[in-house]
C-alpha positions in Angstrom: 179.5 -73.2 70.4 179.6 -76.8 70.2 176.2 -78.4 69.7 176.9 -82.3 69.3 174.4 -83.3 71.4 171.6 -80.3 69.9 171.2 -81.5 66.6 171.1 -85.3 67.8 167.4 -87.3 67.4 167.9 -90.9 69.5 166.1 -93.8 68.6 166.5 -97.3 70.5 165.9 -100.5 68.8 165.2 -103.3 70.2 162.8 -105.6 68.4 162.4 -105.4 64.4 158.5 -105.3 65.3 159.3 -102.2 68.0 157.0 -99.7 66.6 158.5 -96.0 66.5 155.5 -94.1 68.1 156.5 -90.4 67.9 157.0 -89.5 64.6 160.7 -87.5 64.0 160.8 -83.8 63.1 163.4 -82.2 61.4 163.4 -78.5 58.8 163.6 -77.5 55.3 167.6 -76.5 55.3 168.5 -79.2 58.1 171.5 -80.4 56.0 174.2 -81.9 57.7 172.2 -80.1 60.9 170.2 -83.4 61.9 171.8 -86.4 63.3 170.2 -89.8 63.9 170.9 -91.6 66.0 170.4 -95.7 66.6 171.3 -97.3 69.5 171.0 -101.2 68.4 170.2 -104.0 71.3 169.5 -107.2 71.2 166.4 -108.4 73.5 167.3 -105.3 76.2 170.9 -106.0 76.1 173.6 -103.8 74.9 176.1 -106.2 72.7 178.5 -105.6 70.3 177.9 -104.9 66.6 180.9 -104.4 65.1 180.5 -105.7 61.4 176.5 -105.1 61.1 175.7 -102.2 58.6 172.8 -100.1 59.3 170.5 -98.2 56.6 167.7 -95.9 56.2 165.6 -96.1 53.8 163.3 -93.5 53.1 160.6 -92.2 50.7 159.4 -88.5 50.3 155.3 -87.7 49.6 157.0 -85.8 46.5 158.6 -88.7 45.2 162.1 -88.1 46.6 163.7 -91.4 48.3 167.0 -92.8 49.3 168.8 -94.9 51.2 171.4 -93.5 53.3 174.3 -95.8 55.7 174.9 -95.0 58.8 178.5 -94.5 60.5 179.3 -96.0 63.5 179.6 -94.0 66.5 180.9 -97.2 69.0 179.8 -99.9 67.5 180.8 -102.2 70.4 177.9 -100.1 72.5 175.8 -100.7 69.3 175.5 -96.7 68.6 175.2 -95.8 64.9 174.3 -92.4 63.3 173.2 -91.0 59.8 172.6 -87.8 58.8 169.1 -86.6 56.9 170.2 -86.1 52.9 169.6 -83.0 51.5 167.2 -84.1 48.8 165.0 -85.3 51.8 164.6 -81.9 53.2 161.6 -81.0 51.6 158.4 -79.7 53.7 156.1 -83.2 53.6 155.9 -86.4 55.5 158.9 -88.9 54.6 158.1 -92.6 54.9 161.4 -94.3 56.5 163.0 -97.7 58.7 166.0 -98.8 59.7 167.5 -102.1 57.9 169.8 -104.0 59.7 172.6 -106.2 57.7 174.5 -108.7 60.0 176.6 -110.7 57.9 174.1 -111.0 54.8 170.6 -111.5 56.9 168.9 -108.6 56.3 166.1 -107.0 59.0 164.1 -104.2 58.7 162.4 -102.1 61.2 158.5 -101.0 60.8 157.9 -98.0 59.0 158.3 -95.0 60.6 157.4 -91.2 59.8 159.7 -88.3 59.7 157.7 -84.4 59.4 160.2 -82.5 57.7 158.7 -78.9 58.9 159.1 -75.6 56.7 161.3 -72.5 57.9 161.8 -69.0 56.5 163.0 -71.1 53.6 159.6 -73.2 53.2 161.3 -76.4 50.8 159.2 -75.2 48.4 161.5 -74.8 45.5 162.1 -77.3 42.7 165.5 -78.7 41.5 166.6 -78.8 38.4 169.8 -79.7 36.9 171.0 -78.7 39.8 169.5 -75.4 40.3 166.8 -74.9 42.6 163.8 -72.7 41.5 160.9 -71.2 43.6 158.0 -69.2 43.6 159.9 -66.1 44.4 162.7 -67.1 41.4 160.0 -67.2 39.2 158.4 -63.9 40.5 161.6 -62.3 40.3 161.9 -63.2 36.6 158.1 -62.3 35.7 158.9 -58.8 38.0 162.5 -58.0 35.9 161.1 -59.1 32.9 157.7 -56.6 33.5 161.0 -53.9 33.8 161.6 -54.1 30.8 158.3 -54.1 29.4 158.1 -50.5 31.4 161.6 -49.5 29.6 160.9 -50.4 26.3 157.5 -48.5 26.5 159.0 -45.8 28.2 161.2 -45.7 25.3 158.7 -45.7 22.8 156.8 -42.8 24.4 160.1 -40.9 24.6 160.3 -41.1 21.2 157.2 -39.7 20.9 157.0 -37.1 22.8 160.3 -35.9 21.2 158.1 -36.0 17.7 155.4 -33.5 19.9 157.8 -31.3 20.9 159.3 -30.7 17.7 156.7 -30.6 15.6 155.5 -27.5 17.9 159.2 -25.9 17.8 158.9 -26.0 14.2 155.2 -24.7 13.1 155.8 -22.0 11.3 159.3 -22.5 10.3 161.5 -24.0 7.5 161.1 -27.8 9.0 162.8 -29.1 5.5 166.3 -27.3 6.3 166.3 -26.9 9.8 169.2 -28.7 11.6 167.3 -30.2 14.2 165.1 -31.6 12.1 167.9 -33.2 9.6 169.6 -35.1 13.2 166.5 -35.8 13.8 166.0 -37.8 10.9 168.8 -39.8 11.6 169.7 -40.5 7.9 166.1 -41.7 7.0 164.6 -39.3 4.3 161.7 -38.3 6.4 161.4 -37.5 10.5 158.0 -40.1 9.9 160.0 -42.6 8.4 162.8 -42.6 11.2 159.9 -42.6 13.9 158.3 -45.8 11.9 161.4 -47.5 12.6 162.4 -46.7 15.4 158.0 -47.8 16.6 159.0 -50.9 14.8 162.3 -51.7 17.2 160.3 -51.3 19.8 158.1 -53.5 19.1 160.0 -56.2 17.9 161.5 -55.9 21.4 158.5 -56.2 23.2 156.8 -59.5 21.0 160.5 -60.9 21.9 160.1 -60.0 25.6 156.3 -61.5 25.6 157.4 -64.7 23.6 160.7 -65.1 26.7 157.3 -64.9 29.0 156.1 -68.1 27.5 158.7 -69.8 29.1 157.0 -69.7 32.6 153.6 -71.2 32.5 150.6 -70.7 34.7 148.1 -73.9 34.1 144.6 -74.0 34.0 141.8 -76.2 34.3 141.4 -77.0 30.5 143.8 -78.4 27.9 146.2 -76.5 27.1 149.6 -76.4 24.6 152.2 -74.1 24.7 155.2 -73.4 22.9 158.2 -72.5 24.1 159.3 -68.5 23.4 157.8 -69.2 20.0 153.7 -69.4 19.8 151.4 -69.6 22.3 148.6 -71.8 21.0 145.7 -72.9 23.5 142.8 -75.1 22.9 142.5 -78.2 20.4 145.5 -77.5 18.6 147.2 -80.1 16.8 150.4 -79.6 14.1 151.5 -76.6 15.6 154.8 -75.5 13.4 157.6 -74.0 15.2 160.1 -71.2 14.7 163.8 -72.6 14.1 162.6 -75.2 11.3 161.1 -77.2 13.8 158.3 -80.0 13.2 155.6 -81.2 15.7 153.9 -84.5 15.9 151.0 -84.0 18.2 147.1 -84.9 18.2 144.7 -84.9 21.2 145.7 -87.0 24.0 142.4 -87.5 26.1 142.4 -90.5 26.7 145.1 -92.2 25.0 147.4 -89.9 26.9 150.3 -90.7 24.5 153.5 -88.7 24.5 154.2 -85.5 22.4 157.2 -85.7 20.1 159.3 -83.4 18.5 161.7 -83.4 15.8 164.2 -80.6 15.6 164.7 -77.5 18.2 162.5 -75.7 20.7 160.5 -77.3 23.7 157.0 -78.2 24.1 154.6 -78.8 27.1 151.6 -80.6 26.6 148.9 -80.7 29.4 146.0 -83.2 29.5 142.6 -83.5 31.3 143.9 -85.1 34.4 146.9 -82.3 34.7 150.1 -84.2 33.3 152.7 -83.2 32.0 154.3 -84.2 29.1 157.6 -82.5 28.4 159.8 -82.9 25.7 163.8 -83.4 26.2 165.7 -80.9 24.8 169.6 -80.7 26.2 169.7 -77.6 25.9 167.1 -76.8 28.6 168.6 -75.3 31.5 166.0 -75.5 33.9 163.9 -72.0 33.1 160.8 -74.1 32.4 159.2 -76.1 35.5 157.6 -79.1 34.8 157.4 -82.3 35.8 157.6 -86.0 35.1 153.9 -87.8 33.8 152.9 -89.4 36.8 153.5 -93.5 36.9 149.8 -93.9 37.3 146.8 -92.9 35.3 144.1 -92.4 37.0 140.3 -94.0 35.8 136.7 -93.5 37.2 136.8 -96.7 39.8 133.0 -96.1 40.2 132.3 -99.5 41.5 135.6 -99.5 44.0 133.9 -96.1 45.2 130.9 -97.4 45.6 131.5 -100.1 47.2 134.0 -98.0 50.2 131.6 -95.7 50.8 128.9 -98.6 51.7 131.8 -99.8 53.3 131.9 -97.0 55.6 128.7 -96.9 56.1 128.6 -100.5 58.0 128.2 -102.5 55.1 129.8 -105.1 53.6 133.6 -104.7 53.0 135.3 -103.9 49.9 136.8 -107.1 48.0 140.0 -106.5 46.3 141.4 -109.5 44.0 145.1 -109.3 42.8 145.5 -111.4 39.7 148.7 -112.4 38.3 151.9 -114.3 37.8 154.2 -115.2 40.0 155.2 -111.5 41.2 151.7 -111.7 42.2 151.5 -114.6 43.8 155.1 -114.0 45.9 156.5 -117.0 45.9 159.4 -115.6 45.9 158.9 -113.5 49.0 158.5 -113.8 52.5 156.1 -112.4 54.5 157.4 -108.5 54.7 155.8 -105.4 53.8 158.4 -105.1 50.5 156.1 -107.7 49.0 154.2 -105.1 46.1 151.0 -106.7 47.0 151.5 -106.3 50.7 152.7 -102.5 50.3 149.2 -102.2 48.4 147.0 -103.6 51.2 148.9 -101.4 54.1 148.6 -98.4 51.4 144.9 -98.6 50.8 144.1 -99.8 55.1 146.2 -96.5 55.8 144.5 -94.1 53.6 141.1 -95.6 53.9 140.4 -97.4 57.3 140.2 -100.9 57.7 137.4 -101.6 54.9 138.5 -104.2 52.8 138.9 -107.7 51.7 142.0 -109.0 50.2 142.2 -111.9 47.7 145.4 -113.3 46.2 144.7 -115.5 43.3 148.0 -115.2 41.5 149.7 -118.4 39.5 152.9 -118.4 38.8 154.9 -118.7 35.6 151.1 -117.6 33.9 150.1 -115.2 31.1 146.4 -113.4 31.0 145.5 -116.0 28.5 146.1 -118.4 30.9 142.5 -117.1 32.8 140.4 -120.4 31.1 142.7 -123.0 32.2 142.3 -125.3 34.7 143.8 -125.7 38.5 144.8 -129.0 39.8 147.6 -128.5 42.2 147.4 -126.3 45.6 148.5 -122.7 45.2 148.9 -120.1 47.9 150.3 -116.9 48.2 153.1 -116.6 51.0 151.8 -117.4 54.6 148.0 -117.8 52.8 146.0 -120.5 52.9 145.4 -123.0 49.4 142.4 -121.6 47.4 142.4 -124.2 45.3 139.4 -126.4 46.3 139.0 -128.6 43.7 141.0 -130.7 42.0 140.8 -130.3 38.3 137.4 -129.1 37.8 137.4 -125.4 38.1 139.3 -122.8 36.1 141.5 -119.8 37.2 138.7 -117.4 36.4 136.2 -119.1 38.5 138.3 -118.8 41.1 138.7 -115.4 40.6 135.0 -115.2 40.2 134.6 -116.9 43.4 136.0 -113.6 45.3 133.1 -111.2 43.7 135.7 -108.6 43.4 134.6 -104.8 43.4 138.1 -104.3 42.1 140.8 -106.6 40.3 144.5 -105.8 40.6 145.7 -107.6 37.5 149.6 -107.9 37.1 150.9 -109.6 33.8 153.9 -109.3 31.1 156.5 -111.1 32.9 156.4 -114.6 31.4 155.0 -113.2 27.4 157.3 -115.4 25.0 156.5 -112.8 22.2 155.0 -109.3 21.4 151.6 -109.8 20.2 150.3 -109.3 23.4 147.6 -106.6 23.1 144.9 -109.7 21.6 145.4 -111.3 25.0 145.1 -108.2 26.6 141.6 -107.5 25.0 140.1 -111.5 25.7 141.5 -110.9 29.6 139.7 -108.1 30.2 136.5 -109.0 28.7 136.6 -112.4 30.6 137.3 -110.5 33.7 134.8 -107.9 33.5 132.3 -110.5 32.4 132.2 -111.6 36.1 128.8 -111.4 38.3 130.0 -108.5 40.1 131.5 -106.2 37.0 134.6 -105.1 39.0 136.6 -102.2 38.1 139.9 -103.1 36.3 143.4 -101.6 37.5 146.3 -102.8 34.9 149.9 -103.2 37.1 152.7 -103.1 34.4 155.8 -105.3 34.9 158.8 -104.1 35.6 162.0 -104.3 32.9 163.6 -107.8 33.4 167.5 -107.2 33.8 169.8 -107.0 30.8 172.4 -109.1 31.9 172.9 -111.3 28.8 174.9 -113.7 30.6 172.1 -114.1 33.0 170.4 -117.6 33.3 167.4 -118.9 35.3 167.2 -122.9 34.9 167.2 -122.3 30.8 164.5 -120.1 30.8 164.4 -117.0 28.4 165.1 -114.3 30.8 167.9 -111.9 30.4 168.5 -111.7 26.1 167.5 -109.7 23.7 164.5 -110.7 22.0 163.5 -112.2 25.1 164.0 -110.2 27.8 162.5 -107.6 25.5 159.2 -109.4 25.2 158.0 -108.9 29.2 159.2 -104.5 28.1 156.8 -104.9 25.5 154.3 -106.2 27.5 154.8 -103.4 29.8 154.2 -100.6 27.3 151.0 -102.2 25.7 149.5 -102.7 28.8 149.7 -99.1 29.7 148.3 -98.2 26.5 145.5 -100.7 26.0 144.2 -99.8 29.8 144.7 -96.1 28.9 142.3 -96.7 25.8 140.1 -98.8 27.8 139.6 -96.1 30.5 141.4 -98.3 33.2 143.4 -97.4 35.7 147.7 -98.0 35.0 150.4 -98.4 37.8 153.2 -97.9 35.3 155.6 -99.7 36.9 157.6 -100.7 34.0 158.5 -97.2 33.2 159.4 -96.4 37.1 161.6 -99.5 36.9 163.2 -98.1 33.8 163.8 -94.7 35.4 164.9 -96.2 38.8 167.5 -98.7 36.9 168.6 -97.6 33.4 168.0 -94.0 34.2 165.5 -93.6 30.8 162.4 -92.7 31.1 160.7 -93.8 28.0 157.9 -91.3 27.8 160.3 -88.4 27.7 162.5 -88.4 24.3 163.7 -86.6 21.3 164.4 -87.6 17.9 168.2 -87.1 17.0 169.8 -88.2 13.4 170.7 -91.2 14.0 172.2 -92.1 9.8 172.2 -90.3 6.6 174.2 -87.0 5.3 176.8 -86.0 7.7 176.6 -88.9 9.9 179.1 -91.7 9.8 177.5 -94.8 8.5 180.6 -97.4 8.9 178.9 -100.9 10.9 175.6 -99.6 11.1 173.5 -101.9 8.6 173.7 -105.1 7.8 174.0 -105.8 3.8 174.6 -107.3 1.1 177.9 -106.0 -0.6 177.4 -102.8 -2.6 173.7 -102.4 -1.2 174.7 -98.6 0.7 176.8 -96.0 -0.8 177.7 -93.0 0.2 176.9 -91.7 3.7 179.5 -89.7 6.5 179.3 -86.1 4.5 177.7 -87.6 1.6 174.3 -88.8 1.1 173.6 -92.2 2.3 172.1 -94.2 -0.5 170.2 -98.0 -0.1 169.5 -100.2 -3.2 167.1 -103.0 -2.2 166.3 -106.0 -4.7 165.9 -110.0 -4.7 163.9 -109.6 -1.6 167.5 -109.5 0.2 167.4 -107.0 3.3 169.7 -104.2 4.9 168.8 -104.0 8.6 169.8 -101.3 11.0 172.5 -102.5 13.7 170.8 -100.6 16.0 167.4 -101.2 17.9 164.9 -98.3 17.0 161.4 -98.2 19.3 160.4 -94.7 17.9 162.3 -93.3 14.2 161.8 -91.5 11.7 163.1 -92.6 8.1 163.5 -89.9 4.8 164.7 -90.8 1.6 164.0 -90.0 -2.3 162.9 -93.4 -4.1 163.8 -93.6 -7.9 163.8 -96.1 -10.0 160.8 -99.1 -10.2 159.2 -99.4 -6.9 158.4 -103.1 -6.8 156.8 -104.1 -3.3 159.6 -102.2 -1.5 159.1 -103.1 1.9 160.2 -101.4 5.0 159.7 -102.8 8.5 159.1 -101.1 12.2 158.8 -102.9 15.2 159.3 -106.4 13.9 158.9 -109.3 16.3 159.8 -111.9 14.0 158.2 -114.9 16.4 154.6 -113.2 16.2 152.5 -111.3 14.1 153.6 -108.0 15.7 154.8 -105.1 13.4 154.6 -102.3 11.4 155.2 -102.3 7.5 155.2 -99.4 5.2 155.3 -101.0 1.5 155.5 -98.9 -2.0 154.9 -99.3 -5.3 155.4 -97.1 -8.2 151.9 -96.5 -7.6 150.4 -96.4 -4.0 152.1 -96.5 -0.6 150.5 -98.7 2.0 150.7 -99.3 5.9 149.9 -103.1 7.2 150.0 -103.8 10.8 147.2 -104.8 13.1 143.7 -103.3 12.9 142.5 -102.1 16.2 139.5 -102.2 15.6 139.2 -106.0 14.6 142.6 -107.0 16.2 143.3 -108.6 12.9 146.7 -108.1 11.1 146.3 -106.4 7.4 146.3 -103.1 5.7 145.6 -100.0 8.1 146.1 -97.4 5.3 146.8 -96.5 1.6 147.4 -93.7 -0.3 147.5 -93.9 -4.5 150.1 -91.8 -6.1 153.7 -92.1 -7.3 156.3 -90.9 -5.0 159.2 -91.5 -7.0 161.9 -88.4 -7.1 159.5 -87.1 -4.4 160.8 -86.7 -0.7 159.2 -89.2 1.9 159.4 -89.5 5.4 157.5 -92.1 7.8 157.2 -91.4 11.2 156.6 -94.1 13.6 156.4 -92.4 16.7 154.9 -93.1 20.0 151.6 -94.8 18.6 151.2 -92.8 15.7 152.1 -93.6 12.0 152.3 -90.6 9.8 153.7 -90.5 5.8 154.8 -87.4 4.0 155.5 -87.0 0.3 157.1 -83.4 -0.5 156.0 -82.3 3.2 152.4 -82.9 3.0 150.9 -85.8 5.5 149.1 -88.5 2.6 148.6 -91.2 5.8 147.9 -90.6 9.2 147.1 -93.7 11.8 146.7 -92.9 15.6 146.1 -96.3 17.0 149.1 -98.3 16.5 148.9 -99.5 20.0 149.7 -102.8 19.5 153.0 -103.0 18.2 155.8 -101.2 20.4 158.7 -104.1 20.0 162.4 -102.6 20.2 164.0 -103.8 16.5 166.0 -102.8 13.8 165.0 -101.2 10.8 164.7 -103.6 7.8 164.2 -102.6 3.8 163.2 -105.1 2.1 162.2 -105.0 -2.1 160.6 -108.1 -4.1 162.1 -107.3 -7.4 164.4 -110.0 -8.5 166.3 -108.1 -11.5 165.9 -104.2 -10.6 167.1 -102.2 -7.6 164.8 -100.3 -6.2 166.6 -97.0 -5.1 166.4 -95.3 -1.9 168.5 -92.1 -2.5 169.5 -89.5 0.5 168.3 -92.1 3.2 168.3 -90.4 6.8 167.1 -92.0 9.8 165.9 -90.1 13.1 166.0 -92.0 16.5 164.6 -92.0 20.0 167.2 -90.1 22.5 165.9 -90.6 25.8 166.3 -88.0 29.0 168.6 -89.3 31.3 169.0 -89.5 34.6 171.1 -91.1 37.0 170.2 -94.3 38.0 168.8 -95.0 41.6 170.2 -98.5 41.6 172.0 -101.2 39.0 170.0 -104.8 38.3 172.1 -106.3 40.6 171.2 -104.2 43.5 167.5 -105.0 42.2 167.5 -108.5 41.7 170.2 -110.6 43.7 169.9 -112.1 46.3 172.8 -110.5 48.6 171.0 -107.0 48.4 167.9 -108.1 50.1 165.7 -111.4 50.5 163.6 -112.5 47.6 166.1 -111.6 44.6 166.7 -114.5 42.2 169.1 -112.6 40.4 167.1 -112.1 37.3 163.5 -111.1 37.2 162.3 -111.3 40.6 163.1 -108.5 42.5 164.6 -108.3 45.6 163.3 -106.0 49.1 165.1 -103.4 48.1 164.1 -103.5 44.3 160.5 -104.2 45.2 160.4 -100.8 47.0 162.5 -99.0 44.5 160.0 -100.1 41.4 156.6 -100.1 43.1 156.7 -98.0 45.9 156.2 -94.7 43.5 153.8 -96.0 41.4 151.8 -97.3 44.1 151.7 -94.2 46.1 150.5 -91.9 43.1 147.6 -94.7 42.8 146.2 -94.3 46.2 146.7 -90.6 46.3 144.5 -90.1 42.9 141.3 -92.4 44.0 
């Protein structure tokens, strides 16, 4: 049976304003089974569009999106069709329109919805790494798995009651001698010995079968940390030590929320207070654990937004919601579309919540957050908004922003930072902005990665090279974590934009030997002559003296650094995270006396010692650890320093060692270094596709996203925001 026209859903468009009233069904397991359908015409007439290119875009509620090109039925009739991707088949609501490309002008219908029903096969299950998993896999697992549980013990009691049996066949008789009794033993010296070991194979077998259980976790309402088909440890636990020479940095998370990291083998799920994930990568996963990724938001109290909608809804005044920012704020780079981030906010929040709010746009472009005290003297006005700006020269940005009484501030920085000591000017922003009249809740938006095109320019500006491009990253990353330690909401867009264009997601990595004894070491430092020996299937050696350096060719975020120091320790020096334009790093420093860590205080903000430890570690084994934002220092395998708050410097650099001792080298003997790996995935779009011009208005080529990057970055991010207030 031929059913062409069955399977076919028709749409007609006619105006890119037409609204799609009936919202488009299709079924889990649909794939290649629904065809749409577009009929294209121009003001009621049918014309030709041979040339124009027709997409659908589309976004899942689970996080799934696309965008998929139609084929041309007859093109000259204006008839188009696309069939609904597999990895859109899930049962939800998907958010989709239609864009329209006629020779570079790009158009896009309104939003419509598709309801992607369930079926016998309810679109439940979970891909992963291209296997799909469901409830049923995993009760099938838990079901063969409880089978042989019942064999083993069936075994056991076997065994047993073969002991019963004889031991009443032999009362009375010569059980030393007897034949059945010697096969019985099976060449242990006693029939109790044999049954001992056989009691102890069995279980072995089951512990083994329990630990395999481990693998599929069933979460609760508290904290809890388990380890992968090696311990089960719930509660507060922090160090837990692994099977498999294995080594765990963890400490409690609430509210710092930082990522777990583990050096060595085995897996590790970590689960907070507000039910994220944290999972560790670990290649050789293949799939038999469900998790999923931490969410690109984390979620705060918003008392005073809540307050204020509910009076709201009860026929008060409306809620006032400020967006403060730079110039990805302030849109002048947009047009007036719902791609615009701020405008996909405003039509989120109206659509979840009713028409109950206020909107204020009070972005300046080419600003930082320390830019809040300066003073306005030219008009500035978001696009298709009036000039707020009612005074010339008199009034600063953040009596503007006062001006609004906000119940909640939006507040979108990082893109413009010339260096990485950002977190200071994170802490004065906030406390300027919640010093306003009305106290408004705080939600931090990160900015997304600027592209890495190092032939990229913008009029001479510093976009698009490394330090510089790393600078607004860096901004990124501390904003998350000073909001997170501040108890403010995060729309983590810079680590969506990572995932959506580099495919790394930088909460989600392992630490791999990166130099040191069985690892080439040919053009990976930078040195004087004669300053590393050894390395490849040796040990790598470093002598440091004269203050000269040896740097790392490669850029490290999170490492790990062993080595055995001999020799006079004078002021060796080794350097993490070094933003050499700002007073943003982290320094480890020894002596043939004490070890020290220098980097900023976060409790004063103020750069200087952070931790000391007095002892000699020479001919002893050291490792540092600066992971995540958590310094640690071993000597022989026991911690001597521990800091948890190293928020404020998370710079990309090399590795530098560095010694003050003009006439002695200070020795750094069987050097290895460990480095980040991050999970891959593939990437949903390249920085061109992001940011030029000719894949969707707005672009500039560099660091303004275009349409189609604007709802790739923010469109995630900002969804998982209004679903968790």
């Amino acid at each position: 049976m031929v059913l062409d026209n069955f399977r076919k859903i028709n749409i007609t468009l006619n105006k890119a304003n037409q609204h799609i009233l009936e919202p488009q069904i299709t079924k889990v397991g649909d794939v290649n089974g629904r065809e749409l359908v577009v009929q294209l015409i121009d003001g009621g007439v049918i014309k030709d569009q041979t040339g124009v290119v027709l997409k659908l875009n589309w976004q899942h509620a689970n996080g799934n999106q696309g965008a998929e090109t139609f084929s041309p039925l007859d093109a000259k009739q204006g008839l188009f069709s696309v069939y609904y991707p597999e990895n859109m088949l899930f049962r939800g609501t998907v958010t989709a329109n239609i864009s329209i490309n006629e020779n570079g002008k790009i158009t896009n219908s309104l939003n419509f919805q598709i309801a992607v029903k369930g079926d016998v096969f309810d679109g439940s299950a979970v891909e992963v790494d291209g296997i799909l998993f469901t409830l049923k896999d995993l009760k099938d697992q838990l079901d063969e798995r409880d089978g042989n549980l019942a064999s083993l013990e069936n075994r056991q009691s076997s065994v047993e009651n073969q002991f019963s049996t004889l031991q009443q066949e032999m009362t009375g008789k010569d059980v030393i001698s007897a034949p059945e009794i010697i096969a019985a033993r099976g060449g242990e010296p006693t029939l109790s010995a044999r049954l001992d070991k056989d009691h102890q194979e069995v279980t072995a077998q089951l512990v083994e079968t329990t630990s395999d259980l481990q693998t599929i976790t069933v979460v609760g309402e508290k904290d809890t940390l388990i380890v992968d088909a090696s311990n089960a440890v719930n509660g507060d636990a922090t160090n837990v030590a692994m099977k498999k020479d294995s080594y765990v940095v963890t400490e409690n998370l609430y509210p710092l929320a930082e990522p777990i990291v583990m050096t060595g083998r085995g897996s590790i799920t970590q689960l907070n207070h507000n039910n994220r994930y944290f999972d560790i990568f670990d290649p050789r996963h293949s799939g038999g654990v469900l998790t999923k990724l931490n969410p690109s938001y984390d979620s705060a109290n918003l008392d005073k937004f809540k307050t204020a909608l509910a009076t709201a809804k009860g026929g008060g005044a409306k809620v006032k919601v400020t967006f403060v920012g730079d110039s990805l704020t302030q849109g002048g780079h947009r047009k007036d579309d719902n791609f615009f981030w701020v405008e996909q906010l405003k039509n989120k929040l109206v659509e979840r919540y009713g028409d109950y709010f206020t909107f204020y746009n009070r972005g300046w472009a080419g600003r930082v957050i320390s830019s809040l005290n300066n003073v306005i003297s030219t008009p500035i006005n978001a696009p298709f908004e009036a000039d707020w700006v009612t005074s010339s020269g008199t009034k600063t940005w953040l009596q503007y922003i006062a001006d609004t009484s906000p119940d909640l501030i939006i507040s979108a920085f990082g893109m413009n930072e010339q260096d990485a000591d950002v977190y200071v000017d994170l802490a004065n922003g906030r406390t300027a902005l919640k010093g306003i009249t009305s106290n408004p809740d705080i939600v931090w938006v990160t900015t997304p990665i600027c592209t890495i095109n190092t032939e990229a320019v913008n009029n001479g500006t510093f976009f698009g090279r490394y330090p510089t491009n790393e600078f607004p990253n860096t901004a990124g990353i501390v904003t998350r974590l000073f909001a997170q330690r501040m108890g403010d909401g995060v729309i983590d867009v810079n680590r969506n934009t990572s995932i959506a264009m580099l495919g790394l997601d930088p909460y989600q990595y392992r630490m791999d030997r990166w130099a040191g004894q069985y690892r080439k070491t040919d053009n990976q430092f930078t040195a004087p002559v004669g300053a590393i020996t050894g390395g490849t299937s040796v040990a790598l050696n470093i002598a440091v003296r004269n203050n000269q350096t040896i740097t790392t060719n490669r850029l490290f975020r999170n490492s790990s650094v062993e080595f055995t120091p001999t020799g006079t320790l004078d002021n060796v020096r080794i350097w993490f995270r070094r933003d050499t334009s700002s007073d943003s790093y982290t320094m480890i420093q020894l002596n043939n006396g004490h070890i020290k860590i220098y980097g900023r205080r976060i409790e004063s903000l103020s750069i200087g010692e952070i931790g000391s430890w007095i002892g000699d570690c020479r001919n002893k084994r050291v490792r540092i650890d600066v992971i995540g934002t958590i310094i640690k220092v071993y000597v022989d395998g026991s911690e001597i320093l521990s800091y948890k708050n190293n928020l404020t410097s998370q710079f990309l650099s090399p590795i530098t060692f560095q010694a003050m001792s003009p006439t002695t080298d200070s020795m750094l003997n069987n050097v290895i270094i460990n480095g980040d790996y991050y999970k891959k995935y593939l990437p949903r779009i390249s920085a061109n596709e992001a940011f030029n011009v000719n894949y969707g208005d707005g672009g500039n080529g560099l660091n303004h996203p275009n349409t189609r990057g604007e709802l790739e970055f923010y469109s995630q991010p900002l969804d998982e925001f209004i679903s968790d207030i």
